[in-house]
LORO-234936 format. One record per atom (N, C-alpha, C, O): x, y, z; atom name; residue number from 1. Coordinates in steps of 0.2 Angstrom, whole numbers. Atoms other than C-alpha are relative to their C-alpha. Example, Ala and Ser with C-alpha at 12.3 -4.5 7.8 and 13.67 -1.06 7.14 Angstrom:
2
+-------+-------+-------+------+------+
!     u !     v !     w ! name ! resi !
+-------+-------+-------+------+------+
!     4 !    -6 !     0 !    N !    1 !
!    62 !   -22 !    39 !   CA !    1 !
!     4 !     6 !     0 !    C !    1 !
!     9 !     5 !     3 !    O !    1 !
!    -4 !    -6 !    -1 !    N !    2 !
!    68 !    -5 !    36 !   CA !    2 !
!    -4 !     5 !     3 !    C !    2 !
!    -1 !    11 !     4 !    O !    2 !
+-------+-------+-------+------+------+
END
This chain:
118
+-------+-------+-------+------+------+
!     u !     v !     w ! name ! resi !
+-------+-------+-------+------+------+
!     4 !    -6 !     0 !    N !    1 !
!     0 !     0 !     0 !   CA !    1 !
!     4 !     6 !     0 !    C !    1 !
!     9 !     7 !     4 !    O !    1 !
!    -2 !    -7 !     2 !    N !    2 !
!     5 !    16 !    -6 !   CA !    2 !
!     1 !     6 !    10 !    C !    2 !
!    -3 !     8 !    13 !    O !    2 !
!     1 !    -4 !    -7 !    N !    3 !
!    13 !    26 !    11 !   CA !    3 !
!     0 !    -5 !     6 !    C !    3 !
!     2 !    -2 !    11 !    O !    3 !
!     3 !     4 !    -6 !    N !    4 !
!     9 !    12 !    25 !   CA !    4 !
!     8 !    -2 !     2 !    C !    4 !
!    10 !    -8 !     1 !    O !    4 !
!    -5 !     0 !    -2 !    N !    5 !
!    26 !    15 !    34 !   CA !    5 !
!     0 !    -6 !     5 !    C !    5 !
!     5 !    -7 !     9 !    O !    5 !
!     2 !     6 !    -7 !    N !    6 !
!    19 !     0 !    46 !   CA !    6 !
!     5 !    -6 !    -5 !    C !    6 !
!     8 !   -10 !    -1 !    O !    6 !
!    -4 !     5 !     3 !    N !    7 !
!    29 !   -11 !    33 !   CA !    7 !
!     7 !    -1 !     1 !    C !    7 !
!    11 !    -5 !    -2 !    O !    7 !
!    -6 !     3 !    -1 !    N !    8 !
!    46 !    -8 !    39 !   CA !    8 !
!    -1 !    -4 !     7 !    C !    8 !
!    -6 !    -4 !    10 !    O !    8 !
!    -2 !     5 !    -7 !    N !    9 !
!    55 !   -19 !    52 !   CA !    9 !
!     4 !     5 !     3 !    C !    9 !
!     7 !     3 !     8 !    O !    9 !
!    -6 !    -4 !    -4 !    N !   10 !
!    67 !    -6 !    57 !   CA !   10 !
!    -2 !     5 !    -4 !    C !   10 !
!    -5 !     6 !    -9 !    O !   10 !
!     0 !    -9 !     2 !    N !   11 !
!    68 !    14 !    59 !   CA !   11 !
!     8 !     1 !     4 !    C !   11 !
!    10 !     0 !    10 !    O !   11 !
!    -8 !    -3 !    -3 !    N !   12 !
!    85 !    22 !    59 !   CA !   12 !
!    -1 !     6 !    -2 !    C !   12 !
!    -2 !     8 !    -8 !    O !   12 !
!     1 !    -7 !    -2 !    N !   13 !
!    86 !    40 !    65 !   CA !   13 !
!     9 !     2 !    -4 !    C !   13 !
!    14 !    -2 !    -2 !    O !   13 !
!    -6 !     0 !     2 !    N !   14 !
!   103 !    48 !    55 !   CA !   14 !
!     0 !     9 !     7 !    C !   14 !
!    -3 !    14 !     7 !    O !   14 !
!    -1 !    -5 !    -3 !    N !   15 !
!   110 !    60 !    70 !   CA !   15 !
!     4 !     4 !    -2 !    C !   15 !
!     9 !     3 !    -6 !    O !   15 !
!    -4 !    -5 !     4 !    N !   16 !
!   115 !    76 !    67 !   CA !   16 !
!    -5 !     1 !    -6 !    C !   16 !
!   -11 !    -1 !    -6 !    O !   16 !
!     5 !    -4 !     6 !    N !   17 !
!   108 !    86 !    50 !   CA !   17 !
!     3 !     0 !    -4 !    C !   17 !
!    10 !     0 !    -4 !    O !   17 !
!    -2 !     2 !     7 !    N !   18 !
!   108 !    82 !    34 !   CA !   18 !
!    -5 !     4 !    -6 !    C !   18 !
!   -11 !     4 !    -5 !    O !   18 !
!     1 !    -4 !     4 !    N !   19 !
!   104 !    93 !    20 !   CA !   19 !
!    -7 !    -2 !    -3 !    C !   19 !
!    -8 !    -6 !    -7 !    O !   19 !
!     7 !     4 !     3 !    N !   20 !
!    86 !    92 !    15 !   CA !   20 !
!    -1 !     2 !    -9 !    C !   20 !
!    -5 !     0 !   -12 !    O !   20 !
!     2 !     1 !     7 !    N !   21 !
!    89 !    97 !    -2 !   CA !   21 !
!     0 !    -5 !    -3 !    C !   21 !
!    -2 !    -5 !    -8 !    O !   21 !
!    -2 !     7 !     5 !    N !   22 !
!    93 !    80 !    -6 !   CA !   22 !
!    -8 !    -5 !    -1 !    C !   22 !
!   -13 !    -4 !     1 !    O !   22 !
!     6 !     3 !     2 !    N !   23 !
!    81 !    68 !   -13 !   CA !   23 !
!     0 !    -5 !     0 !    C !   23 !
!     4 !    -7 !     5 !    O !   23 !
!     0 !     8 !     1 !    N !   24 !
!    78 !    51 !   -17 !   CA !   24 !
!     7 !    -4 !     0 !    C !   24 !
!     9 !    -8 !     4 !    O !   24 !
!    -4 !     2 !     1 !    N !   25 !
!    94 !    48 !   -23 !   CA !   25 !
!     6 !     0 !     5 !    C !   25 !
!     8 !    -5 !     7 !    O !   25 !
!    -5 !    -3 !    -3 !    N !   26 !
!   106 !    58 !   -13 !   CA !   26 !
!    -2 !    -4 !    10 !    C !   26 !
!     3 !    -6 !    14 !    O !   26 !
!    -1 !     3 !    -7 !    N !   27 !
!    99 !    51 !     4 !   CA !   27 !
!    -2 !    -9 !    -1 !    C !   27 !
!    -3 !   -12 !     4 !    O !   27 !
!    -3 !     8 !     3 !    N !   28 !
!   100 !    32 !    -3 !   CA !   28 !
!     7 !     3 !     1 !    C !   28 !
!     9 !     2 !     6 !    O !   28 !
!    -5 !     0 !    -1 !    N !   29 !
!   117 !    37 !    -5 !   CA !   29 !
!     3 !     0 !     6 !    C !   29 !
!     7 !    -4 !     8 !    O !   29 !
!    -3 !     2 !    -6 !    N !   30 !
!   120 !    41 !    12 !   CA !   30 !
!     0 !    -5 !     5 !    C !   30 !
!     4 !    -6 !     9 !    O !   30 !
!     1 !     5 !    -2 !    N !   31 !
!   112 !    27 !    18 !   CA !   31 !
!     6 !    -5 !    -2 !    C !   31 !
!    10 !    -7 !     2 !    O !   31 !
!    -4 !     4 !     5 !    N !   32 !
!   122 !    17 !     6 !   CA !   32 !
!     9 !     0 !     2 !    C !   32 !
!    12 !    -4 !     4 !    O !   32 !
!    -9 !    -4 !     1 !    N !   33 !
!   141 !    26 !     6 !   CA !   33 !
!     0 !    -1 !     9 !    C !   33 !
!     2 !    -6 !    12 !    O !   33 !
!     3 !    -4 !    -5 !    N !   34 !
!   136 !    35 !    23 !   CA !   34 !
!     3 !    -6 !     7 !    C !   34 !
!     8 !    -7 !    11 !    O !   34 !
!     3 !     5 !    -5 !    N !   35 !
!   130 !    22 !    35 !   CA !   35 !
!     4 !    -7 !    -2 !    C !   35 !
!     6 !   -10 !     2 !    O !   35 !
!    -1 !     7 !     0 !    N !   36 !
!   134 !     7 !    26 !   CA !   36 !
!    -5 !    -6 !     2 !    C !   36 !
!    -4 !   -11 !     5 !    O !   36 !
!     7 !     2 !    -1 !    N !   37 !
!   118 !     1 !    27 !   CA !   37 !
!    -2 !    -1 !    -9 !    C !   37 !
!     1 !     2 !   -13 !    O !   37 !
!     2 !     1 !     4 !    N !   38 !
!   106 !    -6 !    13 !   CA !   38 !
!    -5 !     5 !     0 !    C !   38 !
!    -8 !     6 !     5 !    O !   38 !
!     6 !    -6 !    -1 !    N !   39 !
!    94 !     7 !     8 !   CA !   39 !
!    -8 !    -2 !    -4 !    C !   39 !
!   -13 !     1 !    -4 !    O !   39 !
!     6 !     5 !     3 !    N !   40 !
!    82 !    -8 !    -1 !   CA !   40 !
!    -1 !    -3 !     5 !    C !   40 !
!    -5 !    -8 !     4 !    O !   40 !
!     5 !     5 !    -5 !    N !   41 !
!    78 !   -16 !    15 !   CA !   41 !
!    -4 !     4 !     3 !    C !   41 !
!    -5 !    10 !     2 !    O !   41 !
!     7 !    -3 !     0 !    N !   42 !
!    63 !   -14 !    23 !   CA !   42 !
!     1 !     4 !     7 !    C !   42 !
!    -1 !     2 !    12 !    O !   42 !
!    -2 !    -4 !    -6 !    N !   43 !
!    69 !    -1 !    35 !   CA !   43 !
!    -1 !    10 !     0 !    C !   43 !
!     3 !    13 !    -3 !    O !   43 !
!    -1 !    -6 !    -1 !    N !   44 !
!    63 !    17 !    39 !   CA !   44 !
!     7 !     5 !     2 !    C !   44 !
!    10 !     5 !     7 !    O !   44 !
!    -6 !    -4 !    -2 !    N !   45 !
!    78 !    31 !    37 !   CA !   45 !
!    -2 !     7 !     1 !    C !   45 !
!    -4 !     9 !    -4 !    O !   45 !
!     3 !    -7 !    -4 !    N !   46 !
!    74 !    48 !    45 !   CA !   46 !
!     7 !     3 !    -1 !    C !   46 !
!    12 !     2 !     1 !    O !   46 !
!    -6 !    -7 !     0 !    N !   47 !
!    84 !    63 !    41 !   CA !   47 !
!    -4 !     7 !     2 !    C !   47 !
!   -10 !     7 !     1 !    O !   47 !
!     1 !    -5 !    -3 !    N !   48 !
!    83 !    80 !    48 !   CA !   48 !
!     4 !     7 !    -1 !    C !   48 !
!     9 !     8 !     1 !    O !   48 !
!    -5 !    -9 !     0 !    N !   49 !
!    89 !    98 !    43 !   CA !   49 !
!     3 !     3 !     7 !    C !   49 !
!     2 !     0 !    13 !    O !   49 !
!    -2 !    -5 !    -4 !    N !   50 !
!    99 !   112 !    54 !   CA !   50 !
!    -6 !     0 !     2 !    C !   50 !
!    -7 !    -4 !     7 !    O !   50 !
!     6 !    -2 !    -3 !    N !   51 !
!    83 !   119 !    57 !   CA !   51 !
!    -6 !    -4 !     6 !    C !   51 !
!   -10 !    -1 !     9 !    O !   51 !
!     2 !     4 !    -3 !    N !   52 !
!    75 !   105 !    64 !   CA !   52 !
!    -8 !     0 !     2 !    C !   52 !
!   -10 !    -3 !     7 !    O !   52 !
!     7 !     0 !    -1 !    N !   53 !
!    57 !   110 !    60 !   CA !   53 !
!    -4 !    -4 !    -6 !    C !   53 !
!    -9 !    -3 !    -8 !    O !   53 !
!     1 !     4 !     5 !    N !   54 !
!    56 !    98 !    46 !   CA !   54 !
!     3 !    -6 !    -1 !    C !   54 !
!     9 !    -6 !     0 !    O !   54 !
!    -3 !     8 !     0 !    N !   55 !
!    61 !    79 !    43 !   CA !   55 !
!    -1 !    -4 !    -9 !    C !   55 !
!    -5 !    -3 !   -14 !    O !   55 !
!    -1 !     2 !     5 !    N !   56 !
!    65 !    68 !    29 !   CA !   56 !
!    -1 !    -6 !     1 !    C !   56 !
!     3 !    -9 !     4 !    O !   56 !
!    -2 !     9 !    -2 !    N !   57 !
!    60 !    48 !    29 !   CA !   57 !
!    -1 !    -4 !    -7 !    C !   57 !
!    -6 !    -3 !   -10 !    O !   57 !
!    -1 !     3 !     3 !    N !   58 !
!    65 !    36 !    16 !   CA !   58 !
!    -2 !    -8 !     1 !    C !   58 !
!     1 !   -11 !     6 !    O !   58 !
!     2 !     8 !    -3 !    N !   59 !
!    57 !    18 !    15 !   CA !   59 !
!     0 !    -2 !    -8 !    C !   59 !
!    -3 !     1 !   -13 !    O !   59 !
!     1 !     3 !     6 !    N !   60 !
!    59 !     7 !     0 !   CA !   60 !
!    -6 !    -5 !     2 !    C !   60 !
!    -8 !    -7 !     7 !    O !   60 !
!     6 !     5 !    -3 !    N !   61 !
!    44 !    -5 !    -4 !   CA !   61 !
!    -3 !    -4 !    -5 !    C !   61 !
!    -9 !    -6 !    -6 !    O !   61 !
!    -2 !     7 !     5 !    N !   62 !
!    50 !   -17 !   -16 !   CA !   62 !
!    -3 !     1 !    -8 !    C !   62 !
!    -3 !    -3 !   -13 !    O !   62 !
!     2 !    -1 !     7 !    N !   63 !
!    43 !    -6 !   -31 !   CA !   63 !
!     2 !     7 !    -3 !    C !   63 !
!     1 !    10 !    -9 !    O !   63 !
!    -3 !    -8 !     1 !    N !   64 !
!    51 !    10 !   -29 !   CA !   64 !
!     2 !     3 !     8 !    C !   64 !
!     0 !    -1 !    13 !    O !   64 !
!     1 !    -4 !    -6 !    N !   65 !
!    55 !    22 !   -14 !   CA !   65 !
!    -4 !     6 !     1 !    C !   65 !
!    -4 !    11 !    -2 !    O !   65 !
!     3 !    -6 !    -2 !    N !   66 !
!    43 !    33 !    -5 !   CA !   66 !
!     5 !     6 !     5 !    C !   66 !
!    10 !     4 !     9 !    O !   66 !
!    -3 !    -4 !    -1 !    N !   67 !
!    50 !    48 !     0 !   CA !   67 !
!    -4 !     6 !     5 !    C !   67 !
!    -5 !    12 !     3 !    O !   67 !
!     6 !    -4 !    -5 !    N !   68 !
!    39 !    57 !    16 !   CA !   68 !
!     4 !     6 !     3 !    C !   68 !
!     9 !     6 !     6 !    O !   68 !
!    -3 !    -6 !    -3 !    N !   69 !
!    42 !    74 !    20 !   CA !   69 !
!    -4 !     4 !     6 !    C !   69 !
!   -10 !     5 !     5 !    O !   69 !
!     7 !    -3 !    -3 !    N !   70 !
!    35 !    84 !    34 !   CA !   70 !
!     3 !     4 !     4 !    C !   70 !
!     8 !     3 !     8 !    O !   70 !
!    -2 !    -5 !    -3 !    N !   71 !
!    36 !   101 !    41 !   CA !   71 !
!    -4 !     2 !     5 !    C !   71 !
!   -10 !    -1 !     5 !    O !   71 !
!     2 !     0 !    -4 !    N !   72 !
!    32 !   108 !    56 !   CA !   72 !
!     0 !     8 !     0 !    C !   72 !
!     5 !    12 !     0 !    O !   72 !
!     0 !    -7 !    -1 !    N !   73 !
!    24 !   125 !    58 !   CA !   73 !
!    -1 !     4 !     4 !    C !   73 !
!    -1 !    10 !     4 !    O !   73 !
!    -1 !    -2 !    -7 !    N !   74 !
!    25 !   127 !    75 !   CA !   74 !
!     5 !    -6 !     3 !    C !   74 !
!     4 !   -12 !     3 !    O !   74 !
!    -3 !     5 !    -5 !    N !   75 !
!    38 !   119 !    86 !   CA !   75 !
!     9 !    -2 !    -4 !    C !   75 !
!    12 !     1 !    -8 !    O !   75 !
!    -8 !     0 !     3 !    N !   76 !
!    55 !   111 !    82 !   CA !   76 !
!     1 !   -10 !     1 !    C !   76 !
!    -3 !   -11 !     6 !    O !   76 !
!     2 !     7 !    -2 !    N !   77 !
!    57 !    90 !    83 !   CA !   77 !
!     6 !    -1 !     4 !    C !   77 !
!    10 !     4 !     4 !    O !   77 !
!    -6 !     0 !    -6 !    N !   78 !
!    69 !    86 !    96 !   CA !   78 !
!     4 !    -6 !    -1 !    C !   78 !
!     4 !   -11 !     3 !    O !   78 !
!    -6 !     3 !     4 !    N !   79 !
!    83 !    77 !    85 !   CA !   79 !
!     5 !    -1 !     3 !    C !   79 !
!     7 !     4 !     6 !    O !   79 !
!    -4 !     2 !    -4 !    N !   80 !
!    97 !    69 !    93 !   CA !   80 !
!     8 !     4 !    -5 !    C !   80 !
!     9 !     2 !   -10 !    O !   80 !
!    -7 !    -5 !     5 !    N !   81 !
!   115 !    82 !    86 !   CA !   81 !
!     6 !    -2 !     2 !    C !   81 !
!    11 !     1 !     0 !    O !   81 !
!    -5 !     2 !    -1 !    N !   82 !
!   128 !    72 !    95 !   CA !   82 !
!     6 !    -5 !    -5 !    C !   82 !
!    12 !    -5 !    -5 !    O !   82 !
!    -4 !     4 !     1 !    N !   83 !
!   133 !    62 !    84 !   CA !   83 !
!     0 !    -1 !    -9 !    C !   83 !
!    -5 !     1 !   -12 !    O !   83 !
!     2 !     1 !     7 !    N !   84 !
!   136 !    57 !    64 !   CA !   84 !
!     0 !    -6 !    -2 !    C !   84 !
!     4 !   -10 !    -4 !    O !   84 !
!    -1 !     9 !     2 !    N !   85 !
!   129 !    41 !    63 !   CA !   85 !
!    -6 !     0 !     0 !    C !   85 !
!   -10 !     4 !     3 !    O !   85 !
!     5 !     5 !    -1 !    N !   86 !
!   115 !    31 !    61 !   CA !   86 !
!    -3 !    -4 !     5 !    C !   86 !
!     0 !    -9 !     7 !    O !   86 !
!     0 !     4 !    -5 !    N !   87 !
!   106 !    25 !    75 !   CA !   87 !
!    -9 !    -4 !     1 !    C !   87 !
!   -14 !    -1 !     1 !    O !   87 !
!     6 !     3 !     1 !    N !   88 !
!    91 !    13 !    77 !   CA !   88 !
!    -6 !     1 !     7 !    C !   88 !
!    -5 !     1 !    13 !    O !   88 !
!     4 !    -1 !    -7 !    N !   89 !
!    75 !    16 !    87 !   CA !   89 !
!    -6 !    -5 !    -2 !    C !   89 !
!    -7 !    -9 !    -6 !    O !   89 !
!     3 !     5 !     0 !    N !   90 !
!    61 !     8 !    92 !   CA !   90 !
!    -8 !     5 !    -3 !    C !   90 !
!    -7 !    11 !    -3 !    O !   90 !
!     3 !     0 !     2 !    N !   91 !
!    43 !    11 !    85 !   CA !   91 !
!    -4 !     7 !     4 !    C !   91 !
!    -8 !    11 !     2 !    O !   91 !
!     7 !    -5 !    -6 !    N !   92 !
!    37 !    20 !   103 !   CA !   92 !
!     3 !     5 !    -1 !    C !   92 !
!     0 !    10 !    -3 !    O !   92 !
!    -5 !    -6 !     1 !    N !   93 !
!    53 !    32 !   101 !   CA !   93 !
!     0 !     4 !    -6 !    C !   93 !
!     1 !    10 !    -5 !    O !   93 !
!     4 !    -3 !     4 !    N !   94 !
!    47 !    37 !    85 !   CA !   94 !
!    -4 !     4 !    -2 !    C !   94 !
!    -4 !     8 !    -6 !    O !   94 !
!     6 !    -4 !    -2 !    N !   95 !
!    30 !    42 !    91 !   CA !   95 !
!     0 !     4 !     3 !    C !   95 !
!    -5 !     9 !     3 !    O !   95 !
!    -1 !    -5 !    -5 !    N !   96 !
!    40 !    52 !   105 !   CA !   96 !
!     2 !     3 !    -5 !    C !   96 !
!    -3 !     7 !    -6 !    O !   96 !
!    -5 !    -3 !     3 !    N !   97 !
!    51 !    59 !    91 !   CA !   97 !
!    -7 !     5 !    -4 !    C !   97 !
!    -8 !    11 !    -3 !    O !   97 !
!     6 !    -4 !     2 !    N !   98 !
!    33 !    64 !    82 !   CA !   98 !
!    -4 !     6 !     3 !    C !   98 !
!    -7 !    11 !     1 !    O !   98 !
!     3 !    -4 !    -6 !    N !   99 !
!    25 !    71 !    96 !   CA !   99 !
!     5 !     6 !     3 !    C !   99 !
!     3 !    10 !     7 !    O !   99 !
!    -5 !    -6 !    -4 !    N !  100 !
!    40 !    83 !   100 !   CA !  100 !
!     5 !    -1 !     7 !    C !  100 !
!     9 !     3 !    10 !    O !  100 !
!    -5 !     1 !    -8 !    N !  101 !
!    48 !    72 !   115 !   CA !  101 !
!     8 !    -2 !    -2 !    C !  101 !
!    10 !    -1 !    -8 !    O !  101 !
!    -3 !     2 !    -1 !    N !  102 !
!    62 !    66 !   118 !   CA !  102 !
!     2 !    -7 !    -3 !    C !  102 !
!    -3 !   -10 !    -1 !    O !  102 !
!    -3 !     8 !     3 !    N !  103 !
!    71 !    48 !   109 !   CA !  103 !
!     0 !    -5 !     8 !    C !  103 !
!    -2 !   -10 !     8 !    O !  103 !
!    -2 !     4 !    -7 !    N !  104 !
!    75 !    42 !   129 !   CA !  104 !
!    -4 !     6 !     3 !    C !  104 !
!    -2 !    12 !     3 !    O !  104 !
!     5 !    -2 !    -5 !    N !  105 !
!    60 !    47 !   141 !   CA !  105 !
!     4 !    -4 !     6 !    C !  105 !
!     6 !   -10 !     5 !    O !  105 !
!    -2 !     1 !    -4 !    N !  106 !
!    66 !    47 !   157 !   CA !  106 !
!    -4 !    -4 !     6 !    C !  106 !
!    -1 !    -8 !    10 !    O !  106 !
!     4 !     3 !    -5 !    N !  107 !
!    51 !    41 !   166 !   CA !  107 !
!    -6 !    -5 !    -4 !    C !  107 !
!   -12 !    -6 !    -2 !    O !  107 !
!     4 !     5 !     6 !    N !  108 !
!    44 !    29 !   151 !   CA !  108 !
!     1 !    -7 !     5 !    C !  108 !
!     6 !    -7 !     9 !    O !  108 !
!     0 !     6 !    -3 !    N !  109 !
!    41 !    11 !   159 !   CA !  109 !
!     2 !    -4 !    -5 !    C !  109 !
!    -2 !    -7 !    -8 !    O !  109 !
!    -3 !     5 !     2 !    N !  110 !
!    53 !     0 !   152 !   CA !  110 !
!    -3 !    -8 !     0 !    C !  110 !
!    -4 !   -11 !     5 !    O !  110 !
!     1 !     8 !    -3 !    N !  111 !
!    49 !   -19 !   147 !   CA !  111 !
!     4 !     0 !     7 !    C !  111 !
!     8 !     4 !    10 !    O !  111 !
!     1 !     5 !    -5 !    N !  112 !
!    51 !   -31 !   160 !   CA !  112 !
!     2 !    -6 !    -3 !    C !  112 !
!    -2 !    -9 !    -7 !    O !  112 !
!    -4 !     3 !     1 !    N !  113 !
!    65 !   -43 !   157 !   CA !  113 !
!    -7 !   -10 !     4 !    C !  113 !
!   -10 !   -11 !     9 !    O !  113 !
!     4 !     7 !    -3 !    N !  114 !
!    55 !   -62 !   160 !   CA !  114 !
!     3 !    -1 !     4 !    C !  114 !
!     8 !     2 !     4 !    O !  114 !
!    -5 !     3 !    -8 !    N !  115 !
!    62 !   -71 !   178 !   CA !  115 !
!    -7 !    -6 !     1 !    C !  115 !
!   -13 !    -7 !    -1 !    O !  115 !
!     5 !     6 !    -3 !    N !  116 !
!    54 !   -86 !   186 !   CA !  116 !
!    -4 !     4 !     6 !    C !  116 !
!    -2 !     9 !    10 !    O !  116 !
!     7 !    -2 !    -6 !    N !  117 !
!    40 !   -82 !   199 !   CA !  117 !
!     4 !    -3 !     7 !    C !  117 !
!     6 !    -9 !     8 !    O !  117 !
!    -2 !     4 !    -6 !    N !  118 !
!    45 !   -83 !   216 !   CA !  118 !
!     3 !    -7 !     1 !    C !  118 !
!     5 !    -9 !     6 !    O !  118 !
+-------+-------+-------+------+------+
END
């Protein structure tokens, strides 16, 4: 389905800012060269300008790449700038990252590791 970004298995956030004029091609390459990473598997890549009121996410989907863009007209997303790398989140991290939170909530309730019962 045309957009239904539920179809990756993975989302990787590129930390740091990456130049939003790029397009299709240009951020495949950085996945590609950049990361070292495949940019035909079924994995969500998220890129982020200076500005950080706008986002860029690349998902292939075995018949082409959709290429999602999305600005924000109030506020700013709260993009992790420490680092130039690629870094893998999970699905809830995402949801904070859209909502404007933070990647690592401090007071988020962590699974719960299995153990034997008493």
């Amino acid at each position: 389905m045309l957009g239904d970004i539920t179809v990756a298995k993975d989302i990787y956030i590129a930390c740091g800012y990456t130049d939003m004029r790029k397009s299709i091609d240009g951020l495949a390459a950085i996945v590609q060269q950049q990361f070292r990473m495949d940019p035909f598997s079924p994995a969500l890549f998220l890129f982020c300008g200076k500005r950080r009121d706008r986002f860029k996410a690349l998902l292939w989907e075995g018949d082409g790449f959709l290429l999602f863009y999305k600005r924000l007209e109030n506020g700013t997303f709260r993009w992790p700038r420490s680092q130039e790398e690629v870094k893998p989140i999970t699905w809830q991290q995402f949801r904070w990252l859209m909502e404007g939170l933070e990647l690592e909530q401090k007071t988020a309730i962590k699974p719960a590791e299995t153990a034997s019962v008493c």
